[in-house]
C-alpha positions as CSV (number, residue, x, y, z in Angstrom):
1,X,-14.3,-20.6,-5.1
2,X,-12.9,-18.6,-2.3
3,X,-10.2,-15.7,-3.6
4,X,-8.0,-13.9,-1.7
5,X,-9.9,-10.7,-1.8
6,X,-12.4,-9.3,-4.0
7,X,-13.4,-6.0,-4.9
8,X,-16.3,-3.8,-2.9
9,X,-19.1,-3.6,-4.8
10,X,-21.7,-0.3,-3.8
11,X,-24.8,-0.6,-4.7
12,X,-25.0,0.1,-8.7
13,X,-27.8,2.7,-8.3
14,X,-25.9,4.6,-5.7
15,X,-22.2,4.2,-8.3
16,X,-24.4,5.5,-11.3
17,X,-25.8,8.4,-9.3
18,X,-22.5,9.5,-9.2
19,X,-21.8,9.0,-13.1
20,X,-25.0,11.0,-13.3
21,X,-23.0,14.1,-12.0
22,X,-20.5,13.4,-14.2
23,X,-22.7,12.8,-17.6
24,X,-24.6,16.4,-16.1
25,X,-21.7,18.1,-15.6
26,X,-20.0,17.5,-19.2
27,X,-17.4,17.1,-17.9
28,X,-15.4,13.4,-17.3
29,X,-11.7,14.6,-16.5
30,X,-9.2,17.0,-15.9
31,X,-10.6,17.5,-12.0
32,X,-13.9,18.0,-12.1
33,X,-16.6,18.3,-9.5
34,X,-16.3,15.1,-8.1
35,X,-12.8,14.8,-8.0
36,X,-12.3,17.6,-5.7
37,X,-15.2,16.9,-3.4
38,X,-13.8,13.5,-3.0
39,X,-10.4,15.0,-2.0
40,X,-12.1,17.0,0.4
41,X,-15.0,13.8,1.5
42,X,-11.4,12.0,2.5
43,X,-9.4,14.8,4.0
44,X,-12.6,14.7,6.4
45,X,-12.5,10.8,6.8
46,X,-8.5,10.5,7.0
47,X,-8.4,13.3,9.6
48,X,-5.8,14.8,7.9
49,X,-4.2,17.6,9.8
50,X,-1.2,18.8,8.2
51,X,-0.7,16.5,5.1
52,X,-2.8,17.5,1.5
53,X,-4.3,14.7,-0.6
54,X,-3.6,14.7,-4.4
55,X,-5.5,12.1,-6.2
56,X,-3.8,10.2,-8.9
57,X,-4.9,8.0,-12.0
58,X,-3.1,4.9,-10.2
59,X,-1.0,3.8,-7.3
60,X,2.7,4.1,-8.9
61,X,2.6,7.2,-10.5
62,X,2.8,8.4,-7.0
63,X,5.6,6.6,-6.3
64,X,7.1,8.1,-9.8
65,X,6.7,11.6,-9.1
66,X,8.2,11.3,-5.7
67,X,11.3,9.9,-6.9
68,X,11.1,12.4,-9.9
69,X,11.2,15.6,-6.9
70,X,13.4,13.9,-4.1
71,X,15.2,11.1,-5.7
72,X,17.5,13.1,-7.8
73,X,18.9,10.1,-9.8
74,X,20.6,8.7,-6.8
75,X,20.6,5.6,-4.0
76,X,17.2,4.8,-2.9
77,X,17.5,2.6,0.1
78,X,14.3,0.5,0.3
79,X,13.1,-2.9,1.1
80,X,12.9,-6.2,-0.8
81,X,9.4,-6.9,0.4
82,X,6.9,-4.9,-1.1
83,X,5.0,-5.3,-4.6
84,X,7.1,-4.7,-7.5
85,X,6.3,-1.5,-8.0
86,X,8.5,0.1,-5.0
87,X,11.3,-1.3,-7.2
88,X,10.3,-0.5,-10.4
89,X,9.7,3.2,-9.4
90,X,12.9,3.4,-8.6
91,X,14.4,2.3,-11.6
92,X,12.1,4.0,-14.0
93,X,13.2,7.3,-12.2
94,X,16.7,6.7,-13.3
95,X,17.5,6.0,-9.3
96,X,19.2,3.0,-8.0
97,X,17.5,0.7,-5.4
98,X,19.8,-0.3,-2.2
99,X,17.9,-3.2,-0.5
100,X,17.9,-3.1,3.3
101,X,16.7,-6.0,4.8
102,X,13.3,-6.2,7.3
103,X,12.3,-7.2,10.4
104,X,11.4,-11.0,10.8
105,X,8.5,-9.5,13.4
106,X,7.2,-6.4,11.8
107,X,8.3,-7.6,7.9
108,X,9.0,-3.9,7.3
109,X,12.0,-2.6,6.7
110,X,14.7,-3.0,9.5
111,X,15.5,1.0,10.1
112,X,18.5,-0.4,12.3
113,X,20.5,-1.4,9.4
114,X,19.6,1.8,7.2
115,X,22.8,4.2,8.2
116,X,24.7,0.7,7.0
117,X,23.9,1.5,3.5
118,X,24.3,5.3,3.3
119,X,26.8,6.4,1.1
120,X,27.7,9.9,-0.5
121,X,25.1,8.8,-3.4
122,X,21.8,8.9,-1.2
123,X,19.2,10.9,-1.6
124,X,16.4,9.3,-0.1
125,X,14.7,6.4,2.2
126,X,11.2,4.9,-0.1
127,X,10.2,2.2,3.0
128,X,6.8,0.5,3.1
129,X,4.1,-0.1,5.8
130,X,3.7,-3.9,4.9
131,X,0.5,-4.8,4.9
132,X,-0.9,-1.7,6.4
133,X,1.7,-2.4,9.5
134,X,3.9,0.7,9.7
135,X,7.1,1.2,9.4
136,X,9.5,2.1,12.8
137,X,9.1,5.7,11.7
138,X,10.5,7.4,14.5
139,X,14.1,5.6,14.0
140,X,14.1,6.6,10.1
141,X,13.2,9.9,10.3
142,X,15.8,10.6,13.0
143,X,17.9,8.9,10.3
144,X,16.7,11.1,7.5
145,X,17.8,14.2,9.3
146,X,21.0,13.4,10.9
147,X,22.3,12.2,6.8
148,X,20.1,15.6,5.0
149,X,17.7,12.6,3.1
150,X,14.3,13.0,2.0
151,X,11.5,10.3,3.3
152,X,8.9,8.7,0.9
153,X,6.4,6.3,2.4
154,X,4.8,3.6,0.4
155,X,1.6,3.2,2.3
156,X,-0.1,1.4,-0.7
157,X,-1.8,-0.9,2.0
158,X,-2.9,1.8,4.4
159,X,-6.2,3.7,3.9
160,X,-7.6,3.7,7.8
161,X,-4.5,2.9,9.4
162,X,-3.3,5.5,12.5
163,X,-0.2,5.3,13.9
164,X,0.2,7.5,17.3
165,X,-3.5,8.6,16.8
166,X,-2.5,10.6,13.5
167,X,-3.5,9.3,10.2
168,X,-0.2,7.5,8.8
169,X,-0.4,9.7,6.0
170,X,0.9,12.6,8.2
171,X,4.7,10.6,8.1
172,X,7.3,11.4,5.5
173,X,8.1,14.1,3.1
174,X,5.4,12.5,1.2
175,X,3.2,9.3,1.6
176,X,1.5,7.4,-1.3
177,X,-1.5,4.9,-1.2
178,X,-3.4,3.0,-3.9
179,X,-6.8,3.3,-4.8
180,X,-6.9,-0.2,-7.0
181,X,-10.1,-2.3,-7.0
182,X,-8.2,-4.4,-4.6
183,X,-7.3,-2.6,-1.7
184,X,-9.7,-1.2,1.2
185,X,-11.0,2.1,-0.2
186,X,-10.9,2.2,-4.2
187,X,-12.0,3.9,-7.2
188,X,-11.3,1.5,-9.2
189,X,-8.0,2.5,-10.7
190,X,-6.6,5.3,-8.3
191,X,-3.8,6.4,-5.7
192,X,-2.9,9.5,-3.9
193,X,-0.1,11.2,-3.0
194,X,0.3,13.2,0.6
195,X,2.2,15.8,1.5
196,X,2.5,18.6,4.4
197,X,4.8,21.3,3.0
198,X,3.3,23.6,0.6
199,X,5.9,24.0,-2.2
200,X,6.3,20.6,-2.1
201,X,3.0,19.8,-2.4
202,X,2.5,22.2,-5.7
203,X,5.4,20.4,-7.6
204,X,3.5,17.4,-6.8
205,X,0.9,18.9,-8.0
206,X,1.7,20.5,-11.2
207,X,4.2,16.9,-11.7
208,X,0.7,15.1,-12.2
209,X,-0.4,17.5,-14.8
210,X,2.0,17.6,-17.6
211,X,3.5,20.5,-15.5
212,X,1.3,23.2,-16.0
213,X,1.3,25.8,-14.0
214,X,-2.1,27.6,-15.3
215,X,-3.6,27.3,-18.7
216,X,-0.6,28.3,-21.2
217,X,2.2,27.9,-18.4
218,X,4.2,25.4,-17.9
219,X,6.3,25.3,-14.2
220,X,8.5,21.9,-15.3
221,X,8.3,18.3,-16.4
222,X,5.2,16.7,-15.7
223,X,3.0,13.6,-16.6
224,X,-0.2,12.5,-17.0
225,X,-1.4,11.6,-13.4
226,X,-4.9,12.6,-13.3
227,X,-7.8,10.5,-11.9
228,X,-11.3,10.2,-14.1
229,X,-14.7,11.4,-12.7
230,X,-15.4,8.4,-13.2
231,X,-13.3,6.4,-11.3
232,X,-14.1,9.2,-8.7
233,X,-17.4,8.2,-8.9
234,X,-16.8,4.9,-7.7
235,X,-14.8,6.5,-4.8
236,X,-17.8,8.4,-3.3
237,X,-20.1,5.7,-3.8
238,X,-17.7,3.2,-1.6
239,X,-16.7,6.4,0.8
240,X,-19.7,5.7,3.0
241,X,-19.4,2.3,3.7
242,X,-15.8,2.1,4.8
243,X,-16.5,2.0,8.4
244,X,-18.9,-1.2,7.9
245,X,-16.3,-2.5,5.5
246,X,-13.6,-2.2,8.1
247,X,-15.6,-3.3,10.9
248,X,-16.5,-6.5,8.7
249,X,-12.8,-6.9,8.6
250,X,-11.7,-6.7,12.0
251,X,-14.1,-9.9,12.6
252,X,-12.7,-11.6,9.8
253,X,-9.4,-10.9,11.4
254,X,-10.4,-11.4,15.1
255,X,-11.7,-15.0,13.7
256,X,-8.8,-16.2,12.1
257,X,-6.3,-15.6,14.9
258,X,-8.9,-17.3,17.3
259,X,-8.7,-19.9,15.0
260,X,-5.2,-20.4,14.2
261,X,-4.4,-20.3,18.4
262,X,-4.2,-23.9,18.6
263,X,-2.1,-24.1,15.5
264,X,1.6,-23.7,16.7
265,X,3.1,-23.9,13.7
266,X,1.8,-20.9,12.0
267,X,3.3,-17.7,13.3
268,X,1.0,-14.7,12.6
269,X,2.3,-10.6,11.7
270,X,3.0,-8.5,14.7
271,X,2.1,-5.2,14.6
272,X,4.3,-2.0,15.4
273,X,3.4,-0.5,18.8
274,X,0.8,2.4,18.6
275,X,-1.1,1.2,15.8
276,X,-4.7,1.2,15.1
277,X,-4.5,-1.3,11.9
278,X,-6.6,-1.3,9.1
279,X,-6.8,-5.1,8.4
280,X,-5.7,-4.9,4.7
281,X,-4.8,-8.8,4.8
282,X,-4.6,-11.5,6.8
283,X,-0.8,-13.0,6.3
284,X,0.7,-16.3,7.9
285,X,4.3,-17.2,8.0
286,X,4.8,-21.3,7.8
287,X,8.1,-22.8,9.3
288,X,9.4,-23.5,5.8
289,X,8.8,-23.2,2.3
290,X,7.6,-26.9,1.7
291,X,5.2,-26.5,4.2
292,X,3.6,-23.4,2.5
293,X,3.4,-25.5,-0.9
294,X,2.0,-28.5,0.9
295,X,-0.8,-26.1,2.3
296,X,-1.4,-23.6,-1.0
297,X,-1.6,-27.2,-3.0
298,X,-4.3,-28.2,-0.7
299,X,-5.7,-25.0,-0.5
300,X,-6.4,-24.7,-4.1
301,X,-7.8,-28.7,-4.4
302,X,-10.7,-27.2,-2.3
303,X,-11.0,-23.8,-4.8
304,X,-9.4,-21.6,-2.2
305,X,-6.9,-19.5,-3.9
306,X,-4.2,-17.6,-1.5
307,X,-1.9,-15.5,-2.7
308,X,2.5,-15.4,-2.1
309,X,2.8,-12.1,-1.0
310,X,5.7,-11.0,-2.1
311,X,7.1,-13.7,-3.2
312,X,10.3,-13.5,-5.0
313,X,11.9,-11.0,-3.1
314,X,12.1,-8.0,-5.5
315,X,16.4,-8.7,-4.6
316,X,15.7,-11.6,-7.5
317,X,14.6,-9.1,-10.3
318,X,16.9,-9.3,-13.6
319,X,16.9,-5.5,-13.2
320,X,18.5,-4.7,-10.4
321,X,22.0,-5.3,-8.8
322,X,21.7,-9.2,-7.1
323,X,21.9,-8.2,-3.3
324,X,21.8,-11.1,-0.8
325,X,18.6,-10.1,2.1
326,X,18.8,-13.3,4.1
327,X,15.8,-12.4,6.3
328,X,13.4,-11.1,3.0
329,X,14.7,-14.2,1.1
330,X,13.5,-16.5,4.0
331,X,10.1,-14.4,4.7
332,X,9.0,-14.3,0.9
333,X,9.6,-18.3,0.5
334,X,7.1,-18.9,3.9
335,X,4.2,-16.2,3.8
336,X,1.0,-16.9,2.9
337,X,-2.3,-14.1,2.5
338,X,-5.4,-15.5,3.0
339,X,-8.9,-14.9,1.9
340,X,-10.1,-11.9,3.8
341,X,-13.4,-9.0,1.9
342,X,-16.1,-7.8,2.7
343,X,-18.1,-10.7,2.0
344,X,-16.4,-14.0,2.9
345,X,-18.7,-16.1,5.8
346,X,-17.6,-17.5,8.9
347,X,-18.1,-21.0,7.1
348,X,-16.0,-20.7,4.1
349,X,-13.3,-18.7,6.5
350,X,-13.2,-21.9,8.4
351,X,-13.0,-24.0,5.9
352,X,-9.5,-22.4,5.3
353,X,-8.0,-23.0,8.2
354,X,-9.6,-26.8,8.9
355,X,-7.8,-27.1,5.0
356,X,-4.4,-25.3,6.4
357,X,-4.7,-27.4,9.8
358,X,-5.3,-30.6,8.1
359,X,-1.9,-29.8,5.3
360,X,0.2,-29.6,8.6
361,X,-0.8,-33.2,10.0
């Protein structure tokens, strides 16, 4: 069977070292040692300038507590395409999410259409880098300003990506990014949460920890965000081999769009100018929706398992106000990820596309 991704595995010696510490210290939550030298290990790797790195317990809560600060139980004008979470954040925060559709190129968020769908109820832009490829973030922050809104970047898919030469987590009032076992760099369960501005960055901080503000203080509401050692552990036992890991990918990648050149009828993502991308997936677009069933029904006959993402467009969800995004609509019924980890081999990468080829005959 070839998945679409699977996890990065380090070497279980070198993961249980790291538990060692833990077992040692007595100590297997509530930021302990290795928490805090793994915020530091990737404010080092990141080269992080400006913004601060809280790590979280997941990649939503995040999401959650930047809607709890900025959203203010407003309009939260976002995109259709992203996982469900982006949408479900909103909601859980008591906010309302205004779809804005994306660009057929970039699949991100069309920032020309944003002013569109300001009214006096908005409080905030929550956009996501699609598949590690950022947003237009000069347009939206130019936006933000001109209408007094606050900026939160879902950058789920991001760790490694620069945009400009600056680590994309320097963009927005605050960026978030996932940690999951399926994404580039993880601990297992994890996110993060960035943030340049100081007070800011203490709500955020205090937000993750049932709000206290000391031992027998309490500075507001708060929840529990807090990452295990634990899960930690996994983190600085993967740390060391992201460069190898993204290497790896950008062959993988390199590969696959050699491969698909002679293939006119797939149309691959473009990425936003100035951006050193990170490889997170590998996504196609297919020139209609039947054409994407013909090829994941083959695809699956020959135990290769692709994945719709994000397919429906989170517009369809029986939560939310039905808005009509023509261009999401179309681009969640025709992309397709493919397989793309650490470990798949030029022969079973091929054997995808010789499967997706042969589908379009």
């Amino acid at each position: 069977m070839i998945p679409v991704t699977k996890s990065f595995l380090p070497p279980i010696k070198e993961y249980m070292a790291q538990v060692q510490r833990a077992y040692d210290n007595e100590w297997l939550t509530n930021r302990g040692e290795l928490v805090v030298e793994l915020e530091k290990k990737l404010t080092n790797y990141l080269q992080l300038e400006e913004s601060k790195i809280l790590i979280t317990n997941n990649g939503t809560i995040p999401l959650q507590i930047a809607l709890k600060l900025l959203g203010n139980g407003g309009e939260i004008i976002t995109t259709p395409f992203s996982y469900v979470a982006t949408t479900s954040a909103i909601v859980w925060e008591n906010c309302t999410p205004v779809y804005v559709d994306i660009n057929p190129e970039y699949l991100t968020i069309d920032a020309s259409k944003i002013e569109d769908a300001i009214t006096e109820k908005t409080t905030c832009i929550l956009a996501t880098h699609v598949f590690g490829n950022p947003c237009d973030i000069e347009k939206i922050d130019r936006i933000a300003k001109k209408h007094n809104l606050k900026v939160i970047y879902d950058a789920a898919h991001c760790f490694g990506v620069r945009y400009k030469g600056k680590s994309i987590f320097e963009y927005g009032d605050i960026s978030t990014c996932s940690f999951h076992a399926t994404k580039l760099f993880h601990t297992g369960e994890g996110g993060a949460v960035f943030c340049k501005d100081p007070d800011l960055f203490h709500q955020v901080y205090y937000s993750h920890n049932f709000g206290h503000n000391g031992p027998i203080a309490f500075y507001g509401l708060g929840v529990n965000g807090k990452i295990s050692e634990l899960n930690a552990a996994m983190g600085l036992a993967v740390l060391p081999y992201m460069d190898d890991i993204l290497k790896k990918r950008k062959a993988i990648t390199a590969e696959y769009i050699k491969q698909f050149e002679s293939q006119p009828s797939i149309k691959l993502l473009q990425l936003f100018r100035d951006t050193h991308w990170n490889h997170s997936y590998f996504p196609i677009l297919f020139e209609s929706e039947d054409a994407l069933l013909k090829a994941e029904d083959k695809l699956k006959e020959n135990d290769i398992l692709p994945r719709r993402y994000f397919y429906p467009s989170l517009s369809d969800l029986n939560y939310v106000k039905s808005q009509s995004i023509e261009i999401a609509n179309d681009i969640a019924s025709r992309v397709l990820c493919l397989p793309i980890f650490y470990e798949l081999i030029l022969d079973d990468l091929k054997k995808v596309v010789q499967v997706i080829n042969r589908s379009a005959c």
